[in-house]
The first five atom37 places (N, CA, C, CB, O) and aatype in JSON, in Angstrom:
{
  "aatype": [20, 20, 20, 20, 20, 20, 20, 20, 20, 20, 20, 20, 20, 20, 20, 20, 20, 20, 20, 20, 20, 20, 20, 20, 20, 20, 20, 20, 20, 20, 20, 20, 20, 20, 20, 20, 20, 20, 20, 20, 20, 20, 20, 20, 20, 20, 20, 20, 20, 20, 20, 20, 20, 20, 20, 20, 20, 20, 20, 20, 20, 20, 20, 20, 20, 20, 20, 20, 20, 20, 20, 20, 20, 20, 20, 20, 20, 20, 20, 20, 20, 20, 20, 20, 20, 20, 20, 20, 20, 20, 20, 20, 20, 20, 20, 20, 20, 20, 20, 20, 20, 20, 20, 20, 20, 20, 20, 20, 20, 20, 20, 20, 20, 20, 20, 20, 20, 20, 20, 20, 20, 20, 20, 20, 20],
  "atom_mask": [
    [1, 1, 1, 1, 1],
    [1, 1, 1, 1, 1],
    [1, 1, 1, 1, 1],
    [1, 1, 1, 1, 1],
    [1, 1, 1, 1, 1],
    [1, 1, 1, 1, 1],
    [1, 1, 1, 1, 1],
    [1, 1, 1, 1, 1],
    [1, 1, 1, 1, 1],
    [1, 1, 1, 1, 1],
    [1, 1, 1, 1, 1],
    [1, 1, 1, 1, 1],
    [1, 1, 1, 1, 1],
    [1, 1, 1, 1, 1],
    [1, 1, 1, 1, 1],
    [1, 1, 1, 1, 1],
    [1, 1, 1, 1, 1],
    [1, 1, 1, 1, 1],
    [1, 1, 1, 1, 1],
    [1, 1, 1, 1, 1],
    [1, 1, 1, 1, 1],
    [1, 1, 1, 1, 1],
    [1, 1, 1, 1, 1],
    [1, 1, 1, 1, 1],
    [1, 1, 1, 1, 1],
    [1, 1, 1, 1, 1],
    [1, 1, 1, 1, 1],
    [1, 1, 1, 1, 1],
    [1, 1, 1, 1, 1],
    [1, 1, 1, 1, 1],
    [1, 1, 1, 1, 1],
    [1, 1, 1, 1, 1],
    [1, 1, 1, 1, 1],
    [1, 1, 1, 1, 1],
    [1, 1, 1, 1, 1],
    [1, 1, 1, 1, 1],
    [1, 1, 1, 1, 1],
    [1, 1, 1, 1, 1],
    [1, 1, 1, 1, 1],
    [1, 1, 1, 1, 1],
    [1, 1, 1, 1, 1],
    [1, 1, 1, 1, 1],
    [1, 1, 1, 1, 1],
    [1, 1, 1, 1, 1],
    [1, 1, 1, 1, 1],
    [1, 1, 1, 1, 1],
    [1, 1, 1, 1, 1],
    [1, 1, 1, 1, 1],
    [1, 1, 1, 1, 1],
    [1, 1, 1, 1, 1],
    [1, 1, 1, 1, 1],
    [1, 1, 1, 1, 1],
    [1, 1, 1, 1, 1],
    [1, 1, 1, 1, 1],
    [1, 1, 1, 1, 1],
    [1, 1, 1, 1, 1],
    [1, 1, 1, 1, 1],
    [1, 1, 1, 1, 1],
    [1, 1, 1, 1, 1],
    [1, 1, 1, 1, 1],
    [1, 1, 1, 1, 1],
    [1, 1, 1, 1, 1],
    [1, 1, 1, 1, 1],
    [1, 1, 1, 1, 1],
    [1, 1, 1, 1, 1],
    [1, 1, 1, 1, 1],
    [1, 1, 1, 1, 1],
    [1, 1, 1, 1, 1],
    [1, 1, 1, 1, 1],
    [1, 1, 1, 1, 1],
    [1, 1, 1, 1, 1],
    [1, 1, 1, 1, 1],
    [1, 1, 1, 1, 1],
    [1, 1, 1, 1, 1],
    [1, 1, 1, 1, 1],
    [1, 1, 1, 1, 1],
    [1, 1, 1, 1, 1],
    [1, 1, 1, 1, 1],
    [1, 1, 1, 1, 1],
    [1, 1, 1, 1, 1],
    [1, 1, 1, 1, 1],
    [1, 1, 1, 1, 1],
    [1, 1, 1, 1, 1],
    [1, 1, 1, 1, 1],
    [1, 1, 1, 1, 1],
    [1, 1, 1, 1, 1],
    [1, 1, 1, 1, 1],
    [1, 1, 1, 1, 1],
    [1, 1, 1, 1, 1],
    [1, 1, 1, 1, 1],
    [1, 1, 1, 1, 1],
    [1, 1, 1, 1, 1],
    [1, 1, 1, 1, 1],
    [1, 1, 1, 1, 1],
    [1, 1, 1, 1, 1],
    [1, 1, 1, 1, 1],
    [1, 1, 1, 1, 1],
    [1, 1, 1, 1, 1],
    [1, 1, 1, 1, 1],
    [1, 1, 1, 1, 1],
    [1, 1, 1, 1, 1],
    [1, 1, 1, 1, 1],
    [1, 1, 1, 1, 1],
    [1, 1, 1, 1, 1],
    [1, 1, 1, 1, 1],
    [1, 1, 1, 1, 1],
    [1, 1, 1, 1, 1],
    [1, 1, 1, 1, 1],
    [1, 1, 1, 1, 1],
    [1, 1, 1, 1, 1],
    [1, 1, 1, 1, 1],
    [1, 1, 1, 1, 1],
    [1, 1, 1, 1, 1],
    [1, 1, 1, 1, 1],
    [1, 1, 1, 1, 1],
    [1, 1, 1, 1, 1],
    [1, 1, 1, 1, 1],
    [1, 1, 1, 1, 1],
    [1, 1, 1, 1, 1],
    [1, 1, 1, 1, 1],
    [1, 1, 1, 1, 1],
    [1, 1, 1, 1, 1],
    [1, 1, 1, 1, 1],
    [1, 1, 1, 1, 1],
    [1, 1, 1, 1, 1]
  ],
  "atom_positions": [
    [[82.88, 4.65, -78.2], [84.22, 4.12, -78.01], [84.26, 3.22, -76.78], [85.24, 5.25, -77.89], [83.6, 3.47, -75.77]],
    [[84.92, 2.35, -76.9], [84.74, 1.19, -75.99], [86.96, 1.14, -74.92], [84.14, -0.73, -77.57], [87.68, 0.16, -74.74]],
    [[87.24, 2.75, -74.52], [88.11, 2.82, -73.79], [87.83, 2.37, -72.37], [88.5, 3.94, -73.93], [86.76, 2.54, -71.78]],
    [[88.64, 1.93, -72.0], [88.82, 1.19, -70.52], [87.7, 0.34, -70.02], [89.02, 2.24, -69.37], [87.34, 0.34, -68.84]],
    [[87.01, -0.56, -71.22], [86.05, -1.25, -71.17], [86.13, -2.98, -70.89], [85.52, -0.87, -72.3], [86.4, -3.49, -71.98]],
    [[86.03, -3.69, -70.19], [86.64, -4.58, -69.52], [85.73, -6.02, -70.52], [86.4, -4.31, -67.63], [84.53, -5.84, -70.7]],
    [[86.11, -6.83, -70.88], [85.54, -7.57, -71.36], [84.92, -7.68, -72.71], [85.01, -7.67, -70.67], [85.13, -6.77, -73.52]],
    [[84.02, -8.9, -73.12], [83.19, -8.91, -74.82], [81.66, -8.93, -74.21], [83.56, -10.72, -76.1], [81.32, -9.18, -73.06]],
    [[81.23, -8.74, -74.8], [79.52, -8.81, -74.37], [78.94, -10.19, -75.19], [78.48, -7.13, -75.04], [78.01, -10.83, -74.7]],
    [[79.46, -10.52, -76.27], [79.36, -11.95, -76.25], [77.85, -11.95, -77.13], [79.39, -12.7, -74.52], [77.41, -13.04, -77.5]],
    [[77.2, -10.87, -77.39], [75.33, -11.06, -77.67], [74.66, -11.34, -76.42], [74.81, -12.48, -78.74], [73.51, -11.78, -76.45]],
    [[75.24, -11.15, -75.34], [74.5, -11.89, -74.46], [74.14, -10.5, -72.51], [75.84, -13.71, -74.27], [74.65, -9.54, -71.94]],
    [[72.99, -11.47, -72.4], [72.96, -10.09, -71.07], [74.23, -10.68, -70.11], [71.03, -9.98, -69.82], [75.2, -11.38, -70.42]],
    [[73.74, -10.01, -68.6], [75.21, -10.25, -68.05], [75.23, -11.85, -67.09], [75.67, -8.69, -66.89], [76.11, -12.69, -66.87]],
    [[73.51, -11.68, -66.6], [73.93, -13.94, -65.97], [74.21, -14.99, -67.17], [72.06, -15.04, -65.06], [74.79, -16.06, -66.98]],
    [[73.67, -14.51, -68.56], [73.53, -15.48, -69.64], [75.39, -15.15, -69.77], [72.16, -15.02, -71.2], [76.1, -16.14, -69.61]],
    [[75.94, -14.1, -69.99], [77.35, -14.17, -70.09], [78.51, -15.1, -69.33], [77.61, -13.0, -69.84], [79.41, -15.86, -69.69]],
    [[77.86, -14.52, -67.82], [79.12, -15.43, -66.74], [78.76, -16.8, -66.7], [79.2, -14.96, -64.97], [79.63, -17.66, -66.56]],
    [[77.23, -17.16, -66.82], [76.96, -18.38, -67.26], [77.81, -19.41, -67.92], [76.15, -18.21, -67.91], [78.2, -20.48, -67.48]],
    [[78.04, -18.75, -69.29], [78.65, -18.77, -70.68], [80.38, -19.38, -69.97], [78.56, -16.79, -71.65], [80.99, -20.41, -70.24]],
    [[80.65, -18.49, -69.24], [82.0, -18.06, -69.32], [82.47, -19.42, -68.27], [82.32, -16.22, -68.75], [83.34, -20.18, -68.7]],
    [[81.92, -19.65, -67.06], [81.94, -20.54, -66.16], [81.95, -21.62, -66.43], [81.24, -20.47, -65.49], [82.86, -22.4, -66.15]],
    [[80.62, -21.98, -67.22], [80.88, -23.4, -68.36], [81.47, -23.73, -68.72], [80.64, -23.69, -69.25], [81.82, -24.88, -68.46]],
    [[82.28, -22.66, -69.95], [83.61, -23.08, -70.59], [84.9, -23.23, -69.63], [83.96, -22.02, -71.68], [85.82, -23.99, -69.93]],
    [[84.9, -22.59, -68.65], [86.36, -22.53, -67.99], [86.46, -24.15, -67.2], [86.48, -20.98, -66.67], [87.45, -24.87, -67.06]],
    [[85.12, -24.35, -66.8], [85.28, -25.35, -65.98], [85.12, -27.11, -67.17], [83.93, -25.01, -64.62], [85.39, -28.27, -66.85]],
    [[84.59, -26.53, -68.52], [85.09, -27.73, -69.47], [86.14, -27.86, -69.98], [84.53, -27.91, -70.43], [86.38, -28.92, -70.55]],
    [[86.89, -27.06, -69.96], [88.65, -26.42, -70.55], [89.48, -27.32, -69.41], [89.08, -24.13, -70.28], [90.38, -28.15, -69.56]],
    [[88.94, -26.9, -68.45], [89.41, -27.52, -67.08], [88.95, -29.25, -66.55], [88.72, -26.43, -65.94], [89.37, -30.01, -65.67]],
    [[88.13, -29.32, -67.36], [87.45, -31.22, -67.68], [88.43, -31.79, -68.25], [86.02, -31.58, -68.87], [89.24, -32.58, -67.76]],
    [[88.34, -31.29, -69.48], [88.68, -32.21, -70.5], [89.7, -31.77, -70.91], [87.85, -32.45, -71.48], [90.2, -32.59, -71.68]],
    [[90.56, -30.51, -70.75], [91.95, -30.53, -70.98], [92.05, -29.52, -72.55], [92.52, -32.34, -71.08], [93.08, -29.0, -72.99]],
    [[90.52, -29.47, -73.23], [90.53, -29.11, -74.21], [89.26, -28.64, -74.56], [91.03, -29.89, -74.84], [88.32, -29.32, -74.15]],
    [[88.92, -27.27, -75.46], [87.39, -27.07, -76.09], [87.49, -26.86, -77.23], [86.52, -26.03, -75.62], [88.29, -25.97, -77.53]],
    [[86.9, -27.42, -78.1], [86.28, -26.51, -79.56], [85.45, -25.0, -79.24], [84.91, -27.64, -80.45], [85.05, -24.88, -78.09]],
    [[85.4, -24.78, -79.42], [84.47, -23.28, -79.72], [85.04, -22.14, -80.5], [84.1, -22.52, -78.35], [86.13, -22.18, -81.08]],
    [[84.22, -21.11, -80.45], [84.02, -20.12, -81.21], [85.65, -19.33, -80.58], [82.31, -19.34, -80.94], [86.06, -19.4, -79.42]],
    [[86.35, -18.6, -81.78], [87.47, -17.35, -81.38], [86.93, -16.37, -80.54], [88.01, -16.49, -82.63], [87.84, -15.77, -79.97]],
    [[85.99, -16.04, -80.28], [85.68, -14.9, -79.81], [85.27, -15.08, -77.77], [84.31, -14.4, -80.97], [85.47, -14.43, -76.75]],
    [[84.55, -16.5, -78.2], [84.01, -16.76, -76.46], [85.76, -17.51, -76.17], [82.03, -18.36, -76.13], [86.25, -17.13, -75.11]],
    [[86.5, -18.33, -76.87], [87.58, -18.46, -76.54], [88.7, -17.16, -76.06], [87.87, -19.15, -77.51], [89.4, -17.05, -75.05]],
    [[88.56, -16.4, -77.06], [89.03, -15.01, -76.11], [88.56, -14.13, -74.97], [89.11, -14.14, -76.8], [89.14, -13.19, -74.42]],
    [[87.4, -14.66, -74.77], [86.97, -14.22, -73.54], [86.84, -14.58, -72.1], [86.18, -14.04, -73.74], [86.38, -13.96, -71.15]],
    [[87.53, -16.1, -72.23], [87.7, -16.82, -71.15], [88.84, -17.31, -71.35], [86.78, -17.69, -70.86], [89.13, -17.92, -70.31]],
    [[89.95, -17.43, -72.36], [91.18, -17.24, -72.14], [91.96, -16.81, -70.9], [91.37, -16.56, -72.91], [92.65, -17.64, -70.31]],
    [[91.84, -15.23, -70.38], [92.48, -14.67, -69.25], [92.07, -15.34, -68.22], [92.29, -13.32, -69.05], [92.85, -15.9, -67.45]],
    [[90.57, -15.36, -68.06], [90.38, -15.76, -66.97], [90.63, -16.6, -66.33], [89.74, -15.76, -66.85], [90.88, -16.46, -65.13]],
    [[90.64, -18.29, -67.24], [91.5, -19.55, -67.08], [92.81, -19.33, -66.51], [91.72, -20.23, -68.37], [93.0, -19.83, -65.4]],
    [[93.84, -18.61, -67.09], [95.21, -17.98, -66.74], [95.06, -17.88, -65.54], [95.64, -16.69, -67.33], [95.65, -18.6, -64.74]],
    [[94.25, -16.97, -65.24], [94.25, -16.49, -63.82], [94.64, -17.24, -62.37], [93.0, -16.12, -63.68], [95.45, -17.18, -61.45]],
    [[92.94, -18.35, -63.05], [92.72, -19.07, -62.17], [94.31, -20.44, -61.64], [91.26, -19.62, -62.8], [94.89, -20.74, -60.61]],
    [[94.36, -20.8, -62.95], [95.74, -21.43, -62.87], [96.52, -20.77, -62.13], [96.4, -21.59, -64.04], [97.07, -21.51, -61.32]],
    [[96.83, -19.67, -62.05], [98.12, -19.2, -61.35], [97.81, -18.68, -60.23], [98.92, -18.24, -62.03], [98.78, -18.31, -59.56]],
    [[96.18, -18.43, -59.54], [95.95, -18.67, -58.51], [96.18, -19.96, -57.55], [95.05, -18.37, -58.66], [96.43, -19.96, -56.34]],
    [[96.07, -20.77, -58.19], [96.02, -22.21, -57.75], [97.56, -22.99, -57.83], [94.89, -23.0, -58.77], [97.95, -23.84, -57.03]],
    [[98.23, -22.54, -58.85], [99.5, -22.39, -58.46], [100.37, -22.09, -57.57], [99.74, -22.01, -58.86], [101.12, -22.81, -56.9]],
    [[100.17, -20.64, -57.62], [100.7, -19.53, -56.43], [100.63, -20.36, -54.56], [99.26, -17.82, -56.56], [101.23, -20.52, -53.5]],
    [[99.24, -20.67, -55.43], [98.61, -21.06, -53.84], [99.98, -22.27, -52.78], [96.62, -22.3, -54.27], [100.46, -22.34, -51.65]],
    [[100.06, -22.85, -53.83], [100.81, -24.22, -52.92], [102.27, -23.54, -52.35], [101.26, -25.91, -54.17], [102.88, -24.21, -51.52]],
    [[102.61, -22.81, -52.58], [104.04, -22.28, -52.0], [103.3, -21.55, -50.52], [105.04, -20.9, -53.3], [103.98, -21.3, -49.52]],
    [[101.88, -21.3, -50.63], [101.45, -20.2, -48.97], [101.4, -21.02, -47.6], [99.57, -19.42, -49.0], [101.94, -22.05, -47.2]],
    [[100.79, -20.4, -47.23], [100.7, -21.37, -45.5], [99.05, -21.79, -45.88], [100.9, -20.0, -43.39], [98.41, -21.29, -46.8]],
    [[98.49, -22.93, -44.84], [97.18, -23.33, -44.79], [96.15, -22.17, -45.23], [96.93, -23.83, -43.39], [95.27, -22.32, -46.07]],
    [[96.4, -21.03, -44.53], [95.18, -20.46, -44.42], [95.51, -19.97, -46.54], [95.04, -18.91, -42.74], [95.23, -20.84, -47.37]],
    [[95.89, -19.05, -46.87], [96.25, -19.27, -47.87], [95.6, -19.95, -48.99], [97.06, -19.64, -47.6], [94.82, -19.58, -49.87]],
    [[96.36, -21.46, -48.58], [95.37, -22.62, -49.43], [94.14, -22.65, -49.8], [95.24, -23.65, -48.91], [93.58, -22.82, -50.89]],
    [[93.69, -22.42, -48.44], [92.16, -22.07, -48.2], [91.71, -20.63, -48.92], [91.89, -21.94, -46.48], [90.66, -20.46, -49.55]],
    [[92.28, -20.08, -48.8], [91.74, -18.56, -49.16], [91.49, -18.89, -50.95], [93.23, -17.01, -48.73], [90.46, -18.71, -51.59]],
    [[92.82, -19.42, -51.42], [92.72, -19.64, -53.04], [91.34, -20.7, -53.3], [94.38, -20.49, -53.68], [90.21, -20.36, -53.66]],
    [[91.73, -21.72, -53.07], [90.4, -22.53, -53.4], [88.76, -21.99, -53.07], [90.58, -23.86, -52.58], [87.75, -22.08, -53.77]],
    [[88.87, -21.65, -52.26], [86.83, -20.41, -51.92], [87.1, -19.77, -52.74], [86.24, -19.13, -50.33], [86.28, -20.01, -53.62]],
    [[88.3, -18.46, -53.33], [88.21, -18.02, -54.87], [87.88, -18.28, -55.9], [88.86, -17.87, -55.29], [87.11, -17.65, -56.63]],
    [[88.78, -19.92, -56.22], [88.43, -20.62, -57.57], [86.85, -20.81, -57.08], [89.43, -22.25, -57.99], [86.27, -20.13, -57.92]],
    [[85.9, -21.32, -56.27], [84.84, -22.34, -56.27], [84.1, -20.75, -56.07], [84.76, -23.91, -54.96], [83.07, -20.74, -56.74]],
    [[84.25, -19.84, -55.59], [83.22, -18.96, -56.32], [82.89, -18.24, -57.48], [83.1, -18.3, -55.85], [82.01, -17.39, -57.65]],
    [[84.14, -18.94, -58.64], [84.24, -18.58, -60.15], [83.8, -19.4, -60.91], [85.43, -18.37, -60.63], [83.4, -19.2, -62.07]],
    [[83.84, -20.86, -60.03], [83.45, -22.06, -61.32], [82.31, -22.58, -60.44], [84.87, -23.52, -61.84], [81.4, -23.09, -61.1]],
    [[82.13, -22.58, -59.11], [80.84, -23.25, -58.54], [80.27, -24.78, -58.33], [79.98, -22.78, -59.28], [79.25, -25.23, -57.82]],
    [[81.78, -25.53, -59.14], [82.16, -26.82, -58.79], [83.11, -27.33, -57.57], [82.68, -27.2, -59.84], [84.14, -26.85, -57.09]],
    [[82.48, -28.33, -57.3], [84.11, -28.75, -55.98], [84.93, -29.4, -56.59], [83.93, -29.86, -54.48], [86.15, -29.37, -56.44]],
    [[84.14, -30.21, -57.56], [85.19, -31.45, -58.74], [86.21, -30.84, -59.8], [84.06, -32.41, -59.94], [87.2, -31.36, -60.33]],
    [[85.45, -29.14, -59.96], [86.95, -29.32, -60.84], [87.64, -28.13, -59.91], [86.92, -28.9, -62.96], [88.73, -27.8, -60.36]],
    [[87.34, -27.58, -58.99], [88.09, -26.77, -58.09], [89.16, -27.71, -57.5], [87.16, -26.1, -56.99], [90.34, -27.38, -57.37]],
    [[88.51, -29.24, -57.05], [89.81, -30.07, -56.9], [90.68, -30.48, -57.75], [89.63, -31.04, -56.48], [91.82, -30.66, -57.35]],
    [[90.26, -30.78, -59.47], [90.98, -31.0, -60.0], [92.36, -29.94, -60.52], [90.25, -31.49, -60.64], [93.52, -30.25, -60.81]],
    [[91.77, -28.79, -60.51], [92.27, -27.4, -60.8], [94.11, -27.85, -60.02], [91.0, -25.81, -59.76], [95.13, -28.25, -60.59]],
    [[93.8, -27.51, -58.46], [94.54, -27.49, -57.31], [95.17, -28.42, -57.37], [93.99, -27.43, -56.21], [96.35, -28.13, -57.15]],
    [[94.98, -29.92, -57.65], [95.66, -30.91, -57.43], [96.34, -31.48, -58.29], [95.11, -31.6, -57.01], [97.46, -31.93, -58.06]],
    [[95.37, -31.55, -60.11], [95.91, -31.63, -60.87], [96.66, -30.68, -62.35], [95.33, -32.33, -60.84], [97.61, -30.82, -63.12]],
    [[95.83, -29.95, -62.18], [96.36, -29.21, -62.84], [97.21, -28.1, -63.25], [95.95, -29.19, -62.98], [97.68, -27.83, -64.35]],
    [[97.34, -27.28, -61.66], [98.22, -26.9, -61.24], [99.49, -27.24, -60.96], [97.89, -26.68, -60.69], [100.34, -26.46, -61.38]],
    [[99.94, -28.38, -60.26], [101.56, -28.67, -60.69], [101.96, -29.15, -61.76], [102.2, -29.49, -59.98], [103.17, -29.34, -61.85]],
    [[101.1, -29.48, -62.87], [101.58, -29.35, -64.39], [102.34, -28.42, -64.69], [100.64, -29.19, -65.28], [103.37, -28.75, -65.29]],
    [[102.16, -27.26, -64.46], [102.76, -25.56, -64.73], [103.75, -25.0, -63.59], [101.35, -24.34, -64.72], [104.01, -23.8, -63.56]],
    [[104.36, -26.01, -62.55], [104.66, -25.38, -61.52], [105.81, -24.2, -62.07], [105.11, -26.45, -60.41], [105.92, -23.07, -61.58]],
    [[106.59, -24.7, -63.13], [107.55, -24.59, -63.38], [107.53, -23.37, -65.02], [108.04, -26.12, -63.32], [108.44, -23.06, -65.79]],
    [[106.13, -23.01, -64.99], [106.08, -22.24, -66.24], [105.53, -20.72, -65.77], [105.04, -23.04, -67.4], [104.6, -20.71, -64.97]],
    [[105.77, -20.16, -65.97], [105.56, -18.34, -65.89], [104.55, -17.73, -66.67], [106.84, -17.49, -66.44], [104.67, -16.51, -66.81]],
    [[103.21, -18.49, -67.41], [102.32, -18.22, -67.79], [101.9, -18.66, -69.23], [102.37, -17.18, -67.52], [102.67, -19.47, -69.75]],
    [[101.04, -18.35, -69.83], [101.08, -19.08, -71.13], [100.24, -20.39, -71.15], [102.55, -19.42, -71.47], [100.17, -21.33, -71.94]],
    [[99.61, -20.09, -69.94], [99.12, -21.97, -69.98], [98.23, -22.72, -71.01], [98.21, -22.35, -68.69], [97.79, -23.87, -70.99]],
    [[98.08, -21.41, -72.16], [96.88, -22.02, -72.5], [97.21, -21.82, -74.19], [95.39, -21.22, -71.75], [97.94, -20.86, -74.43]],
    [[96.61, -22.85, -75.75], [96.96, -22.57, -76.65], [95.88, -22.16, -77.45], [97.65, -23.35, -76.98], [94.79, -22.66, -77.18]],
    [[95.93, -21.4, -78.34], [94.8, -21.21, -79.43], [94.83, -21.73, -80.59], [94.6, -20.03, -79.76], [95.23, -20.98, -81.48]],
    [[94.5, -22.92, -80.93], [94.94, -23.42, -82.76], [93.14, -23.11, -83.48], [95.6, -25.97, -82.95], [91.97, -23.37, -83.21]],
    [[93.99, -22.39, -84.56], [92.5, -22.27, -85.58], [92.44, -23.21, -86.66], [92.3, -20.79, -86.4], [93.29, -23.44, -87.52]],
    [[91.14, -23.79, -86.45], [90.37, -24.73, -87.36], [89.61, -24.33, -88.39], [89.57, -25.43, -86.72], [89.15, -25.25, -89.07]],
    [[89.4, -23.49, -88.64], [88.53, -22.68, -89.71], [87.22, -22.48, -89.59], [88.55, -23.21, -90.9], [86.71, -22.73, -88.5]],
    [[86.71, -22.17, -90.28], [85.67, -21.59, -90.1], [84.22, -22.73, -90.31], [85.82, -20.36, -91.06], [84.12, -23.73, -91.03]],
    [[83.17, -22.07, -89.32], [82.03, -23.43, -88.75], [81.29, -23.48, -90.09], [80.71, -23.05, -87.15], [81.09, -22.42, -90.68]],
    [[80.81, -24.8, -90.68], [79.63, -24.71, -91.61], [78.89, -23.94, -91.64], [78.95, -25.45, -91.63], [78.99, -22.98, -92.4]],
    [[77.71, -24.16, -90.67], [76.65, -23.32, -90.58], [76.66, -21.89, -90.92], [76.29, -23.41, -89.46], [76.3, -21.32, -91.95]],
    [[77.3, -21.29, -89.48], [77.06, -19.45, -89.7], [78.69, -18.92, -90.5], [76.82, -18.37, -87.58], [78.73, -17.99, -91.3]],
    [[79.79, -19.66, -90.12], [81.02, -19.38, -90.85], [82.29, -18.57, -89.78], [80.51, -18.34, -92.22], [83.37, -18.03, -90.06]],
    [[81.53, -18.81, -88.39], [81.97, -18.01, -86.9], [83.82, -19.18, -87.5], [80.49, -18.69, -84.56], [84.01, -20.27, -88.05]],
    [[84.55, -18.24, -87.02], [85.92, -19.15, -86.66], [85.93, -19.62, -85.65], [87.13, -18.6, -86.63], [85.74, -18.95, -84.63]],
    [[86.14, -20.9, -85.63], [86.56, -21.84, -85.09], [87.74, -22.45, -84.46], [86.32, -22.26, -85.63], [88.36, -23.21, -85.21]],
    [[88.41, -22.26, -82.73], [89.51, -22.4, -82.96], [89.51, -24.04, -81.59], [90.45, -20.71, -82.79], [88.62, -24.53, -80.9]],
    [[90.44, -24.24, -81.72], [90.91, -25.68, -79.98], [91.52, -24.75, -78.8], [92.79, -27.31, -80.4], [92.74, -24.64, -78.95]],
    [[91.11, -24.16, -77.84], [91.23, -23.83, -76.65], [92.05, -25.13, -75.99], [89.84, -23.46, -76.07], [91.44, -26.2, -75.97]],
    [[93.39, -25.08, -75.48], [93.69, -26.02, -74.7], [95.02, -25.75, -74.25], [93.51, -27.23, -75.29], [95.93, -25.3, -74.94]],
    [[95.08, -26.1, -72.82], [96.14, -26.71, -72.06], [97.51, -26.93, -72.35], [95.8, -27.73, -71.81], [97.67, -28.06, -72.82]],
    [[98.84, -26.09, -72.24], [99.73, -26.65, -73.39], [100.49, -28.01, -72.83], [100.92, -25.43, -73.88], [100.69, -29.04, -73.48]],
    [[100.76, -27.83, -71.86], [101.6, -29.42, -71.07], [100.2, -30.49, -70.84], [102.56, -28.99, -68.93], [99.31, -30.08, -70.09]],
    [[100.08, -31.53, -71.35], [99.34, -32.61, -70.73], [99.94, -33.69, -70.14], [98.58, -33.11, -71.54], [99.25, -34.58, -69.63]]
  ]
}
């Protein structure tokens, strides 16, 4: 039984996972949008959330604050480019929304193996 078990395992060990997971958050966070699989999309879903409303939150604190949020985001995604974009742009997109930032539309299912297929994205652009 998988009670109070935090996360998907994805098929994967645990650097090949956060690997996985970092990638996507910080291409979600590129391009505004991903194709992929329902399942790695539900698994980096929350975490995206998070980060948004870290980076949100952030701009109402004092300097130090600021600072404290951004070394958070950049030790989750490991970029400076989209840790800036995160903070600067993408964050006051939502200043004004209470969560939800993110949509799931399903595309059906992939040729090949038949995995569902859904668009991970951003709901305000």
């Amino acid at each position: 039984m998988r009670h109070q078990v935090a996360g998907k395992k994805l098929n994967r060990n645990s650097g090949n996972r956060k690997a996985l997971r970092r990638t996507l958050i910080k291409q979600l966070f590129t391009h505004d949008q991903i194709k992929t699989t329902r399942a790695k999309a539900q698994a980096i879903r929350g975490d995206a959330e998070k980060l948004i409303t870290l980076a949100k939150n952030s701009s109402k604190g004092t300097d130090i604050d600021k600072v404290n949020a951004r070394r958070l985001a950049a030790a989750k995604l490991n970029d400076a480019g989209v840790v800036k974009h995160l903070f600067d742009d993408i964050a006051p997109r939502f200043e004004n929304r209470n969560g939800g930032y993110t949509r799931m539309i399903k595309l059906g299912p992939r040729k090949g193996d038949d995995a569902d297929m859904v668009l991970l994205e951003l709901v305000e652009k």
